[in-house]
N, C-alpha and C positions, 0 to 999 in steps of 0.2 A: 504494500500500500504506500503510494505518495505519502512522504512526510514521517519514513520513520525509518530511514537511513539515518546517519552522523548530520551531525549541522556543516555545515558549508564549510571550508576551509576559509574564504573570504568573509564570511560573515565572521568566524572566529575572531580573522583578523584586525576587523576592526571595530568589535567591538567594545574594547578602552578607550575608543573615542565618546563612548555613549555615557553622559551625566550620570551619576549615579542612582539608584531607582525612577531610571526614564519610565513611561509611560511608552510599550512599544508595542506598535502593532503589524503583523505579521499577514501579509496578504495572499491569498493562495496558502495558506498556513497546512494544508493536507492533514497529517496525524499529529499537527504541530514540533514536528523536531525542533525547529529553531524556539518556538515558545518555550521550548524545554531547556531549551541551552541558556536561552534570557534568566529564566525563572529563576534557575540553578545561579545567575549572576546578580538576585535580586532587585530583579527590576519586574515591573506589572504587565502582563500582557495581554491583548487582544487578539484574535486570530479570527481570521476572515476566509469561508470555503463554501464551497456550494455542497460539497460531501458530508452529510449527516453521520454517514460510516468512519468516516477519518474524523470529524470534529467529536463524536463519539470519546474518540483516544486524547485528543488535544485539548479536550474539556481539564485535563487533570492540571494543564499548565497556565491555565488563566480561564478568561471568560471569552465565550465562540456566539460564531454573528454564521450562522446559515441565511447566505445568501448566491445569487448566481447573478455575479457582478455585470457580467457580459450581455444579462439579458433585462435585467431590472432595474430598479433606483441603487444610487450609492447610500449603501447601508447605514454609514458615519459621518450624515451632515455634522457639518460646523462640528465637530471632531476634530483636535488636533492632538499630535502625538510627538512627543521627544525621540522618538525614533520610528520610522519607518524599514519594514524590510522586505523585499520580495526576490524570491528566487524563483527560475525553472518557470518562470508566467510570462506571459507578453498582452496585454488587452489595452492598444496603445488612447482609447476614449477616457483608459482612467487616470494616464498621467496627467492632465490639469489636477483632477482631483488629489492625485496622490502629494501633489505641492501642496494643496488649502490643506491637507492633513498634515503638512509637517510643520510644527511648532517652530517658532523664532528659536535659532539656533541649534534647529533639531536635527539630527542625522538621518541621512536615507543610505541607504544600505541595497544597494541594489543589483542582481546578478541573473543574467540568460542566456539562451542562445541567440546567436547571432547570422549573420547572413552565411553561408557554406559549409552550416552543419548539417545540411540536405544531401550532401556527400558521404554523410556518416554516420545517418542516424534521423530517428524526429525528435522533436516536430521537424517538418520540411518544407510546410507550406509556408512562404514568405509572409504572410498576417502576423506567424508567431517566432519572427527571425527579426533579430533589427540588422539594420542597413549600418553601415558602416559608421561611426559617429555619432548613432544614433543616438544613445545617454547622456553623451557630451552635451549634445546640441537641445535634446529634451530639456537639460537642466540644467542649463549656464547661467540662471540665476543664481546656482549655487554654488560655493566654494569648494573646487573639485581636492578633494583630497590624495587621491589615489582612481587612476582607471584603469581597463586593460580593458582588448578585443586584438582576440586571437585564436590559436589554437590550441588546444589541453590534450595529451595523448593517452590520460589517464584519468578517465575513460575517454575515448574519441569524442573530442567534442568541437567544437567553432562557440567562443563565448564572448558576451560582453558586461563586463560589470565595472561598478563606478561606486565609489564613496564619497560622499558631497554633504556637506554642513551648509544651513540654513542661515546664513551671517546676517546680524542686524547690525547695521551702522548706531555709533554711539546714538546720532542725533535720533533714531529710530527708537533705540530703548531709551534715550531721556524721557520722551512725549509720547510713546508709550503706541506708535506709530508703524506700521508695516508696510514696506512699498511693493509692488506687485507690477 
């Protein structure tokens, strides 16, 4: 079952960037592995799936949102979270949203496949493959921390993932102000 492999080696990685008991919510969360790995680092989590069967398992690691993001409303209006994380998903209508979800100076944490992993594996259809740049470009309002898009040979994959903080300028946190 999705979501109950190891947590992401990338997520691992940066997760000491994440405030201390962040508020993180987990998108495509599956059996929530990654909520599991948050939880263990004591931080609060959400976890977001359309699988009743996987969020079943993921219920033990926070609190779960059955929903099917793809075909419905976004579950967590006006919702914002000190961390954001999604792996192994692509449903590119929710990246606006996934921005109004990430709190002033919150982390997104983000990891997929990318375009020429149709050579070696799925997904394969380009909908759930980004283009080259793609995360750069998605969220250059953000302060890129670390990216890659590439190749992985263990397991064959074509990936792209980005770690990017939500940066408010002083003047933003004096007045208490968010620019968009």
């Amino acid at each position: 079952m999705h979501g109950t492999e190891a947590p992401s080696a990338w997520v691992q990685r940066w997760t000491d960037l994440a405030k201390p008991q962040s508020q993180v919510l987990d998108l495509a969360c599956g059996a929530g592995r990654h909520m599991k790995w948050f939880s263990e680092q004591g931080h609060t989590c959400t976890g977001v799936d359309r699988s009743a069967e996987a969020l079943a398992i993921a219920k033990a690691y926070g609190t779960v949102i059955e929903a099917d993001m793809e075909a419905g409303p976004w579950p967590l209006l006006d919702m914002q979270f000190d961390l954001v994380v999604v792996t192994n998903y692509l449903w590119r209508p929710l990246m606006p949203l996934l921005m109004k979800s990430l709190a002033p100076e919150g982390l997104l944490i983000y990891e997929t496949f990318a375009a020429g992993h149709e050579k070696v594996g799925k997904p394969s259809r380009p909908d759930f493959l980004l283009n080259p740049g793609e995360l750069l470009q998605t969220f250059k309002s953000l302060r890129v921390v670390a990216y890659e898009d590439g190749y992985c040979d263990h397991p064959p994959k074509f990936i792209q993932r980005i770690a990017a903080v939500n940066q408010v300028n002083d003047v933003e946190r004096q007045f208490g102000l968010r620019s968009r």
